[in-house]
C-alpha positions as CSV (number, residue, x, y, z in Angstrom):
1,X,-23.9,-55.7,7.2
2,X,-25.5,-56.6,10.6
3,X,-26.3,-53.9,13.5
4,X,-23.0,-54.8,15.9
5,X,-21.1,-54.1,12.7
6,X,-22.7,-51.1,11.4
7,X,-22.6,-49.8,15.2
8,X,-18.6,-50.8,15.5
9,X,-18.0,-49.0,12.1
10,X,-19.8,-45.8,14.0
11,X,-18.0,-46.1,17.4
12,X,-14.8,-46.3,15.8
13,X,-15.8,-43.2,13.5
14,X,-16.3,-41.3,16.5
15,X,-13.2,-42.2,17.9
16,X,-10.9,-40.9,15.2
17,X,-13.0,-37.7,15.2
18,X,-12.6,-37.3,19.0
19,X,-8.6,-38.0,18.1
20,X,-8.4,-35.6,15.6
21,X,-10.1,-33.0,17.5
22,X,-7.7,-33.9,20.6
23,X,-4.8,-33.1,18.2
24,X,-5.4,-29.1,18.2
25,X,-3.6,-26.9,20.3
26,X,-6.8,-25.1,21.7
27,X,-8.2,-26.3,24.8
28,X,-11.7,-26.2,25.5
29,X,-13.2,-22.7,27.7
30,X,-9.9,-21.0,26.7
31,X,-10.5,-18.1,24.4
32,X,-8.3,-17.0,21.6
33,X,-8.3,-14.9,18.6
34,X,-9.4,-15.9,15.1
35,X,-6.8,-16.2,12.4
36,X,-6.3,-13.5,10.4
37,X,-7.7,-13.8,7.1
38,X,-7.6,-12.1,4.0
39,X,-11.5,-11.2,4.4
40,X,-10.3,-10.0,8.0
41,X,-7.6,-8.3,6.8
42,X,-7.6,-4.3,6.6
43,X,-10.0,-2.8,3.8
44,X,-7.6,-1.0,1.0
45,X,-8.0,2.4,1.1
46,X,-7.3,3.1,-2.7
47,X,-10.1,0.9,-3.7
48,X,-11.8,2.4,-6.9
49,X,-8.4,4.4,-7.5
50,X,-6.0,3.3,-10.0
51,X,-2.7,5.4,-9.4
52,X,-1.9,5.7,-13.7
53,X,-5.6,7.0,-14.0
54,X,-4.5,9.4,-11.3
55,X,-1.4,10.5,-12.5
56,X,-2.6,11.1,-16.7
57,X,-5.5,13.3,-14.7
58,X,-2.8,15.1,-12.8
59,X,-0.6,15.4,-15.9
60,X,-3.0,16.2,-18.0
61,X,-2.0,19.0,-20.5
62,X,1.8,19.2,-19.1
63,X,3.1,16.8,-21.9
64,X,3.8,13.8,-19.6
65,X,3.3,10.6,-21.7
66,X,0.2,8.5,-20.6
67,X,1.4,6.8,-17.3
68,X,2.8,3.0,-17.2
69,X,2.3,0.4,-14.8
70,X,5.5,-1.9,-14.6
71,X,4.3,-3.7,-11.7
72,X,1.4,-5.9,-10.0
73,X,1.2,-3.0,-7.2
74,X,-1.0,0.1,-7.5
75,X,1.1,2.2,-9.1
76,X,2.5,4.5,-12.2
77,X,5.5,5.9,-14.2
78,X,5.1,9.1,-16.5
79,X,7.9,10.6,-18.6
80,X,8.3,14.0,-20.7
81,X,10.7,15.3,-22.7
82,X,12.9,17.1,-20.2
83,X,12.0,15.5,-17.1
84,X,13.1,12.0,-16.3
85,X,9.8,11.1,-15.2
86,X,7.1,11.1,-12.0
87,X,5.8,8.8,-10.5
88,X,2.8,7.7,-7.8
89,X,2.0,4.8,-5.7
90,X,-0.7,4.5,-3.5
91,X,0.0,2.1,-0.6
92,X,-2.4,0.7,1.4
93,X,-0.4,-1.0,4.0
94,X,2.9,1.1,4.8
95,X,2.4,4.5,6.3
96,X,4.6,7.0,7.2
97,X,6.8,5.2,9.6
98,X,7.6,3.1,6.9
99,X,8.7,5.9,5.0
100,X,10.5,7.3,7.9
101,X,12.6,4.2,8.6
102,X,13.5,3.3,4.8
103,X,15.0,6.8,3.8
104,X,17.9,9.1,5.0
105,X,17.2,12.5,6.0
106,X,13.2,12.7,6.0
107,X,12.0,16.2,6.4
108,X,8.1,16.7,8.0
109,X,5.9,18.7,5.9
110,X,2.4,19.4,5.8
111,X,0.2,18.6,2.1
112,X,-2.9,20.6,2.1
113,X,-3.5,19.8,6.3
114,X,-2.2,16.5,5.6
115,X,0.9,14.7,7.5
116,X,3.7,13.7,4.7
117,X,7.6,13.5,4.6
118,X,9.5,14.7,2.1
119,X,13.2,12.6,1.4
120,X,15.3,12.2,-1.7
121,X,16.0,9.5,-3.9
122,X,19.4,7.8,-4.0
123,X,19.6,8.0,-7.4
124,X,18.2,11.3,-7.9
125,X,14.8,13.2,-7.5
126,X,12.5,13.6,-4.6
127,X,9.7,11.4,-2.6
128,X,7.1,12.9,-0.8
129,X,5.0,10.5,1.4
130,X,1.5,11.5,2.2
131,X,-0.6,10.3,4.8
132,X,-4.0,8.8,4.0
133,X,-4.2,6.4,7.3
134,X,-2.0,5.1,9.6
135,X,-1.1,1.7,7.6
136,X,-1.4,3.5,3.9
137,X,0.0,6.3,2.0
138,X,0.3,7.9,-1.5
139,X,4.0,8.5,-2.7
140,X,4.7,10.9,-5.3
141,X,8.2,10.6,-7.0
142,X,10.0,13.0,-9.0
143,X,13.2,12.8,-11.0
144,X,14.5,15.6,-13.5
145,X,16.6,15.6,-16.5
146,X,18.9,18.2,-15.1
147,X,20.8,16.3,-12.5
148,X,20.5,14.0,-9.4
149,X,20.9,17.3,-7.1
150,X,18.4,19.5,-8.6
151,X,16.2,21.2,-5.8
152,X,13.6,21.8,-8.3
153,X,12.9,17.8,-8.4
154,X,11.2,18.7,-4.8
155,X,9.6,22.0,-5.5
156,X,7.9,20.0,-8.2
157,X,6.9,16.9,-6.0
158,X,5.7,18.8,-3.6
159,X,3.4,20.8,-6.4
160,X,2.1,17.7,-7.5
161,X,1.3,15.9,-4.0
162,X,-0.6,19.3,-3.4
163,X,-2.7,18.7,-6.9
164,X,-2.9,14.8,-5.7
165,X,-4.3,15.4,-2.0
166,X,-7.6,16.3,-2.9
167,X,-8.0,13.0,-4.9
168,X,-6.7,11.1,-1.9
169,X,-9.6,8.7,0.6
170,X,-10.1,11.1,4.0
171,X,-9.4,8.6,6.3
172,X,-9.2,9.1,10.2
């Protein structure tokens, strides 16, 4: 290979990186964001905390069954004799609004100084959605043996987001 070869060969290199590069929809001295990526993306919360290890604690000497994970997602399914089951997920990228918006007649409470909403379940029970940051939250479910209706499903959600809360990230 002579020199005006080798030095063609590099010229025309050049030229279909400089046409590439032309081919992007940035233009030069005009900022703009980076893409998001998943490294850039926002840390999870619950990191460290697996929702059926958090629920068997919580359950612990009550007669729930050790807690099952049906899903991908962090989170867990207990049953008992008596009780249709409860349930906790720990969400690190819907909040409360989320909640809010998804579910009829959301009631405001307060979980050991902590923002939740309380709303029942179509099919029966009671969700209670408790605040750990503005994009996350942990949802406690609860579903009884005695009926769709039954009031106690929330008296009992609520006494279980109250044993969860202290387990829950303090994020601000």
């Amino acid at each position: 290979m002579t020199i005006n070869s080798r030095v063609r060969e590099a010229v025309a290199l050049t030229a279909i990186v400089f046409a590439a590069a032309a081919c992007t929809a940035t233009v030069a001295g005009t900022a703009s964001p980076a893409p998001e990526t998943s490294s850039q993306q926002r840390p999870d919360v619950f990191a460290g905390l697996n929702a059926c290890r958090v629920l068997d604690q919580l359950n612990a000497g009550q007669g729930y069954q050790p807690g099952e994970n049906k899903t991908r997602r962090n989170e867990c399914d207990a049953t008992k004799p008596g009780v249709k089951g409860n349930a906790l997920a720990l969400d690190p990228v819907q909040g409360l609004d989320e909640f809010a918006a998804r579910n009829k007649g959301v009631v405001d409470l307060t979980i050991n100084g902590r923002r939740a909403m309380q709303a029942d379940i179509p099919t029966g029970g009671c969700a209670i959605a408790v605040e750990v940051g503005e994009h996350a939250r942990a949802l406690v479910l609860m579903t009884l043996a005695t009926g769709p209706d039954d009031p106690q499903a929330c008296v009992d959600a609520k006494a279980l987001a109250e044993r969860l809360e202290p387990l829950l990230p303090k994020v601000r």
